[in-house]
MMTF fields as JSON, N, C-alpha, C and O atoms, coordinates in Angstrom:
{
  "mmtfVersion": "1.0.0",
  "mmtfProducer": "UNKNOWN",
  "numBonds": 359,
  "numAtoms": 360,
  "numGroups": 90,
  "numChains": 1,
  "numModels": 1,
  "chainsPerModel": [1],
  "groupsPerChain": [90],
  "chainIdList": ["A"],
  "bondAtomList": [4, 2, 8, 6, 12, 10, 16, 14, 20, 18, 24, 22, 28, 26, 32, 30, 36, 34, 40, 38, 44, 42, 48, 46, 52, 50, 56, 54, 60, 58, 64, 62, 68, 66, 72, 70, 76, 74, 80, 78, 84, 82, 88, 86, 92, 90, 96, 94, 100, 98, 104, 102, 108, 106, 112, 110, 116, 114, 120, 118, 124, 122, 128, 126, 132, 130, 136, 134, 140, 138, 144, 142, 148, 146, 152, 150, 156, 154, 160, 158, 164, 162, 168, 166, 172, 170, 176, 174, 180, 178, 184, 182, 188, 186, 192, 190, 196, 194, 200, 198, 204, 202, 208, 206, 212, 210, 216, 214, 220, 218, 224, 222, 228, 226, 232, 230, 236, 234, 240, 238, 244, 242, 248, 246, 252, 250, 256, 254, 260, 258, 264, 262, 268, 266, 272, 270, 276, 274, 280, 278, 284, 282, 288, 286, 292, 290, 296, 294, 300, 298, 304, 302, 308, 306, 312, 310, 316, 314, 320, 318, 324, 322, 328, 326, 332, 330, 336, 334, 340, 338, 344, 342, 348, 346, 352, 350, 356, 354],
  "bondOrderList": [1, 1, 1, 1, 1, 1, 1, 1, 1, 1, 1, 1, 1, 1, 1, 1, 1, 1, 1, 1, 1, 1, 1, 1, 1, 1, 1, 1, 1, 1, 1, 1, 1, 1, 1, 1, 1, 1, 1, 1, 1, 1, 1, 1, 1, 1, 1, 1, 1, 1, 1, 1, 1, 1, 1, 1, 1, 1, 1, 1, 1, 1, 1, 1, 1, 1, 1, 1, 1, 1, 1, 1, 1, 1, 1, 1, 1, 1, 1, 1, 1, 1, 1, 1, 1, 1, 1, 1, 1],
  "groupList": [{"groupName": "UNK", "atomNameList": ["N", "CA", "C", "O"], "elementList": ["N", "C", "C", "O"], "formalChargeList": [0, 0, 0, 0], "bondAtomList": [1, 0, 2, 1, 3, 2], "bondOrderList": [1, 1, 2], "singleLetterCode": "X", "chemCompType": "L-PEPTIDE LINKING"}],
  "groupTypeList": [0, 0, 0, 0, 0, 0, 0, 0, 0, 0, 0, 0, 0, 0, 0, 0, 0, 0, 0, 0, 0, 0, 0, 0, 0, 0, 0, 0, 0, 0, 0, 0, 0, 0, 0, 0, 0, 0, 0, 0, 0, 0, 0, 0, 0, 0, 0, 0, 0, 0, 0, 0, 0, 0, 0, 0, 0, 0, 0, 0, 0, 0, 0, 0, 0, 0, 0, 0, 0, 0, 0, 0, 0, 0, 0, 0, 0, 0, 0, 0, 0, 0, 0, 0, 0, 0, 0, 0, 0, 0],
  "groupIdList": [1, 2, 3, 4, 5, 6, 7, 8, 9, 10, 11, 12, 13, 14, 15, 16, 17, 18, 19, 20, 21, 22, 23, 24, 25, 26, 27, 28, 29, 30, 31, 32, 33, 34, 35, 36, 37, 38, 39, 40, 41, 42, 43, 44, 45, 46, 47, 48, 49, 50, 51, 52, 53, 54, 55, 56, 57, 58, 59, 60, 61, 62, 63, 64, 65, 66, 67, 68, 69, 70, 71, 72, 73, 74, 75, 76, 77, 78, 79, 80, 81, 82, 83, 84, 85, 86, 87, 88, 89, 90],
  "secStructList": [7, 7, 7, 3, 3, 3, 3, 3, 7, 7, 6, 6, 1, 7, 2, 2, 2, 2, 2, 2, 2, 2, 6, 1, 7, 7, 7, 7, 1, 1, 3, 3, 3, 3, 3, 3, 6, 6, 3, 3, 3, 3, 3, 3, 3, 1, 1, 1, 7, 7, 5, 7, 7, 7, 6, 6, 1, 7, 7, 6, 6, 2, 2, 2, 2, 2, 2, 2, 2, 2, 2, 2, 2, 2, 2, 2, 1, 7, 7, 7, 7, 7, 7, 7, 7, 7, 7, 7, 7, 7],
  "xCoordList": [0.851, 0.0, 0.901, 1.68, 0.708, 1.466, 1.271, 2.143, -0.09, -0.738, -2.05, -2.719, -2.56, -3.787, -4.526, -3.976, -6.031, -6.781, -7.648, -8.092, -8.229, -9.63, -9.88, -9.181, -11.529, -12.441, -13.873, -14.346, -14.609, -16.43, -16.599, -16.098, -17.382, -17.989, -18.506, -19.373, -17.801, -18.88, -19.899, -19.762, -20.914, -21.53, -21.339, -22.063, -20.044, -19.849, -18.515, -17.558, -18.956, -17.427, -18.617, -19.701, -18.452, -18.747, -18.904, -18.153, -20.02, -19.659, -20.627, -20.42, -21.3, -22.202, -21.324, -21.556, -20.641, -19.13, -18.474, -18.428, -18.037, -17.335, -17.845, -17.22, -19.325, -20.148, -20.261, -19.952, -20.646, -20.811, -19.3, -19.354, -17.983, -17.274, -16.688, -16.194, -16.85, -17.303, -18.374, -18.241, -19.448, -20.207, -21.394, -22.053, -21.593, -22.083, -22.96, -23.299, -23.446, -24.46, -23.868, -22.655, -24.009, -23.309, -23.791, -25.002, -23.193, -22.855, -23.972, -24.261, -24.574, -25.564, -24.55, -23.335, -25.144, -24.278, -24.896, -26.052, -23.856, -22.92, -21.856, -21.892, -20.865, -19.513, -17.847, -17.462, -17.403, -15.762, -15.253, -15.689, -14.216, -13.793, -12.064, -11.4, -11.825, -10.17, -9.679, -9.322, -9.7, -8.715, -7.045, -6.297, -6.698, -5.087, -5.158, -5.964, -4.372, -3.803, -4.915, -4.948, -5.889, -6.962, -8.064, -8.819, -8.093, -9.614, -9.774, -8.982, -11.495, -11.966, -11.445, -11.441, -11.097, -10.737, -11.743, -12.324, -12.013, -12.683, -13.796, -14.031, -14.453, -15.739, -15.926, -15.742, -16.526, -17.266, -18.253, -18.323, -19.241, -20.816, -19.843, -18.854, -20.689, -20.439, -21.348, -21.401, -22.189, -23.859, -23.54, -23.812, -23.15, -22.986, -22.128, -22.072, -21.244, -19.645, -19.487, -18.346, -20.721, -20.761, -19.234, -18.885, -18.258, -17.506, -17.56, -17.867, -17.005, -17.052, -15.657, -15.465, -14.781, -13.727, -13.036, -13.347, -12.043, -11.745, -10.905, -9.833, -11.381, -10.859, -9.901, -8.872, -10.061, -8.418, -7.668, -6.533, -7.563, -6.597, -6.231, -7.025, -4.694, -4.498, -5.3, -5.039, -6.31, -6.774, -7.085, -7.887, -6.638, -6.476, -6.177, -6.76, -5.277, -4.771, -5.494, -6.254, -5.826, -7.216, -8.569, -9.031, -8.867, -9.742, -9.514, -10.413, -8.194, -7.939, -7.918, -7.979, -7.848, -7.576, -9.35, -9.878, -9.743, -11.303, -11.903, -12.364, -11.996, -12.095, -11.48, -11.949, -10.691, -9.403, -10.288, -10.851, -10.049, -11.467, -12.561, -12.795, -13.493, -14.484, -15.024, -15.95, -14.333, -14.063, -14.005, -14.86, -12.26, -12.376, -13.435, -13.688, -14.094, -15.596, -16.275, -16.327, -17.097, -17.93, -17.209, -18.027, -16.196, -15.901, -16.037, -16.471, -15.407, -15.948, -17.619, -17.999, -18.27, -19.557, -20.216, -20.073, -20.818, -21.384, -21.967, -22.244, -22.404, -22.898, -24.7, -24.881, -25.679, -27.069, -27.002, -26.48, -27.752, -27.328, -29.06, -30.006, -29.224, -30.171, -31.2, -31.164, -32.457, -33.385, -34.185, -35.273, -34.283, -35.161, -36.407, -36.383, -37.332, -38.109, -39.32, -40.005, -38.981, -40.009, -41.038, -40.967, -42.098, -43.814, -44.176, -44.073, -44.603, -45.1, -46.678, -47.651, -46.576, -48.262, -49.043, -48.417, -50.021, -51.08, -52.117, -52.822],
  "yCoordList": [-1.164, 0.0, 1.232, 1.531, 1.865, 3.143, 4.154, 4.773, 4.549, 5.671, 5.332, 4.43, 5.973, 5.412, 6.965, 7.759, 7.175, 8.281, 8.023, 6.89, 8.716, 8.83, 10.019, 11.022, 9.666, 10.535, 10.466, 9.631, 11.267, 10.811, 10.105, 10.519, 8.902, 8.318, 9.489, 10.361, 9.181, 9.726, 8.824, 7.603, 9.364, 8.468, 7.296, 6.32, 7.756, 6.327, 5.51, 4.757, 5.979, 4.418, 3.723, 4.276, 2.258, 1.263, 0.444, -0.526, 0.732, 0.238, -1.035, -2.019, -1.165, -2.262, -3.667, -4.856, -3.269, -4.536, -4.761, -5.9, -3.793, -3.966, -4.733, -5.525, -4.464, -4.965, -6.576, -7.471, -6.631, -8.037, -9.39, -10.619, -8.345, -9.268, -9.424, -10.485, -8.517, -8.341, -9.444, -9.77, -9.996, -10.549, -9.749, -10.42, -8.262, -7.554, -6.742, -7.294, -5.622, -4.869, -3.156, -3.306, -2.052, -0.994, -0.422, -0.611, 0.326, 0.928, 2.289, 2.753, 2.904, 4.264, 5.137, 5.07, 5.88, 6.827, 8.165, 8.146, 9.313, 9.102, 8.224, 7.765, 8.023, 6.81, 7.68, 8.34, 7.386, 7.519, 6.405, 5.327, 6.43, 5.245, 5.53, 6.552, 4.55, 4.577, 4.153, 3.004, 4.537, 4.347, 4.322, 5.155, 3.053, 2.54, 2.472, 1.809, 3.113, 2.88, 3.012, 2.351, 4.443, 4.68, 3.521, 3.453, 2.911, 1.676, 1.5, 1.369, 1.6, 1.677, 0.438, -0.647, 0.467, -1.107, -1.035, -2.091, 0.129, 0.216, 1.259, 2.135, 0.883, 1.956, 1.773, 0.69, 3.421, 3.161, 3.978, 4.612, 3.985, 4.659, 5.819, 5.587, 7.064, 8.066, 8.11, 8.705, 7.073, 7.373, 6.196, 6.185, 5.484, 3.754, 2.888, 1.991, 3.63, 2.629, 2.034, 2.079, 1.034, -0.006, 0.33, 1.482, -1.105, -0.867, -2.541, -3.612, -2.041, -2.863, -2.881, -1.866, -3.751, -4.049, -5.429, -6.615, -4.618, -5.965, -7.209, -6.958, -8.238, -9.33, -9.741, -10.197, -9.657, -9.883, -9.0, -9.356, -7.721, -6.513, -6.787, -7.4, -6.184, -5.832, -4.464, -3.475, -4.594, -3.449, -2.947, -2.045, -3.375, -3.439, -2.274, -1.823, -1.756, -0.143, 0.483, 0.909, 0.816, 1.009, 1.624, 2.762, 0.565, 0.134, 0.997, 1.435, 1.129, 1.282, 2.979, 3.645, 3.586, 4.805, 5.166, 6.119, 4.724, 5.29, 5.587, 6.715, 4.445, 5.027, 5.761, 5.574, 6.529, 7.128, 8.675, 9.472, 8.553, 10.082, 9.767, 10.259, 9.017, 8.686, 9.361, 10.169, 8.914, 9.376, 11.163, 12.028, 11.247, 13.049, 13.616, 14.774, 13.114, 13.999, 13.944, 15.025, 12.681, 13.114, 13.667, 13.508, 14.155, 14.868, 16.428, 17.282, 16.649, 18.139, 18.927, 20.08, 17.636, 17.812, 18.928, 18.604, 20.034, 21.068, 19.958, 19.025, 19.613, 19.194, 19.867, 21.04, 19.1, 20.123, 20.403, 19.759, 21.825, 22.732, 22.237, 22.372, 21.789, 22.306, 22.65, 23.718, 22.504, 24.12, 24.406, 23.94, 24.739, 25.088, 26.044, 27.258, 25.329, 26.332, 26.434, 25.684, 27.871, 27.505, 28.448, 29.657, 27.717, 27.792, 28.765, 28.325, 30.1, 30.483, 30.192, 29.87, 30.43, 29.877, 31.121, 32.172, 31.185, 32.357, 32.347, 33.355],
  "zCoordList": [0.0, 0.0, 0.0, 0.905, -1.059, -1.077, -0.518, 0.093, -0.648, -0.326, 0.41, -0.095, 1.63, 1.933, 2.436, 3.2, 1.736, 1.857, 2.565, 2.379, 3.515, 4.354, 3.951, 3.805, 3.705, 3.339, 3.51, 4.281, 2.862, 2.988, 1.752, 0.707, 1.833, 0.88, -0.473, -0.425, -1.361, -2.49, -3.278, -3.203, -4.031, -4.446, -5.742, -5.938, -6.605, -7.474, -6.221, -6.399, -5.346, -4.515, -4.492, -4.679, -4.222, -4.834, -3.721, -3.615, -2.597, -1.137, -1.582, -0.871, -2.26, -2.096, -2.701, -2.481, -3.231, -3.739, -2.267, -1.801, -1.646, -0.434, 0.472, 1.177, 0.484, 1.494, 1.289, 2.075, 0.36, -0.346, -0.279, -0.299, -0.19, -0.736, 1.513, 1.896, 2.295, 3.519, 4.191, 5.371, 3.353, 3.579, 4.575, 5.369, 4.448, 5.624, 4.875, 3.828, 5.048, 4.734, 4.143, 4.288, 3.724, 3.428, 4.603, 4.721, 5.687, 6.289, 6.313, 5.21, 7.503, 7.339, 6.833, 7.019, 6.237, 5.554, 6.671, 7.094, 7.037, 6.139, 6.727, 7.869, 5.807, 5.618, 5.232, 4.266, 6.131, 5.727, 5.173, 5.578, 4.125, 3.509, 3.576, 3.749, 3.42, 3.633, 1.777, 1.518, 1.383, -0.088, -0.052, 0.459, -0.783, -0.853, -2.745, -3.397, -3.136, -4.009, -5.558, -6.596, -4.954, -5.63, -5.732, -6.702, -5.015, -4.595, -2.735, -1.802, -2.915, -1.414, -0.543, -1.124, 0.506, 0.705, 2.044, 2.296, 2.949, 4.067, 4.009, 3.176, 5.214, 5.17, 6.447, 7.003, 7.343, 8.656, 8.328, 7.275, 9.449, 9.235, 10.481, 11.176, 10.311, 11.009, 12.15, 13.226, 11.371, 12.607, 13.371, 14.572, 12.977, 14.024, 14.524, 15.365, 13.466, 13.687, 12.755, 12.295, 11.878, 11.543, 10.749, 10.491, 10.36, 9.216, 8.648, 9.173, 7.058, 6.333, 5.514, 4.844, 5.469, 4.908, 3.836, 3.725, 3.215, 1.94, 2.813, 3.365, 2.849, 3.615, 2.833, 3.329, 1.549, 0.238, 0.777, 0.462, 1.624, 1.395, 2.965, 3.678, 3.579, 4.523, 4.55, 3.865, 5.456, 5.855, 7.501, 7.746, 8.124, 9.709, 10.286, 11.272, 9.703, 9.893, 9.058, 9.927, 8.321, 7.172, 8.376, 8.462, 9.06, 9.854, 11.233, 11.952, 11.418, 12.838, 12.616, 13.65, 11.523, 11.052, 10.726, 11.298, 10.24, 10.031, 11.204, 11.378, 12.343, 13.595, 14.256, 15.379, 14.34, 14.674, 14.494, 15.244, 13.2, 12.302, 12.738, 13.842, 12.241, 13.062, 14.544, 14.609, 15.581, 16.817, 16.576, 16.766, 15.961, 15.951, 15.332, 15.661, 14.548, 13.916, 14.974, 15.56, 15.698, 16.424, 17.811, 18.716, 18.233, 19.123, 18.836, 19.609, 17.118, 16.835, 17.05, 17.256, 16.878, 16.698, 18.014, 19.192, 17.686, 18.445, 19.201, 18.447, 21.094, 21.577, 21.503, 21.178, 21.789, 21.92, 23.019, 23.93, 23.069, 24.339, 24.922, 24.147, 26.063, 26.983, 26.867, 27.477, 26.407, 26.707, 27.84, 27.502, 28.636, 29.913, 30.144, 30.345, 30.076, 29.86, 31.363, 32.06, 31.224, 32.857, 32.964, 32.747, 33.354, 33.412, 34.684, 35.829, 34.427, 35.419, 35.936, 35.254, 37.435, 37.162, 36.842, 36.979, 36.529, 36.733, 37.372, 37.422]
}
C-alpha cells in the first residue's frame, strides 16, 4: 500500500461490492472510507460505527484509522445545548 486516503464516501465508490465481498451490509451513511492505491478497501458509518472491509486486502490499519477520524468527527460535533423552559403559574 502506497498511499492510503480517508475521506467521505462519495456516491460512485462502490460500497455495495465492499459490502458483499465483507459478507455484511453498506454501512448508514454518512460513511468515511479509507482508499489505498486509488480503490476503497474500508468503510465506517459516522452514525454507528458499523464498518465494512476488503478481507483480500491488509486493511487493519485502514480500519484502525477510520475510527481514529471517526471518533475526531464526532468529538468536533457542536454538543445540543439544553433548553429550559419555565412555566409560570397564573
Amino acid at each position: 500500500m502506497d498511499s492510503l486516503t480517508i475521506r467521505f464516501a462519495a456516491a460512485d465508490d462502490d460500497l455495495e461490492r465492499l459490502a458483499q465481498l465483507d459478507s455484511s451490509h453498506v454501512p448508514a451513511a454518512p460513511q468515511l472510507v479509507a482508499e489505498a492505491d486509488g480503490r476503497v478497501i474500508a468503510a465506517v458509518s459516522t452514525r454507528d460505527g458499523h464498518v465494512i472491509a476488503d478481507p483480500f486486502t491488509r486493511s487493519a490499519e485502514a480500519v484502525s484509522l477510520l475510527r481514529r477520524r471517526e471518533r475526531q468527527l464526532k468529538s468536533d460535533r457542536p454538543r445540543a445545548t439544553r433548553r429550559l423552559t419555565l412555566r409560570t403559574a397564573h
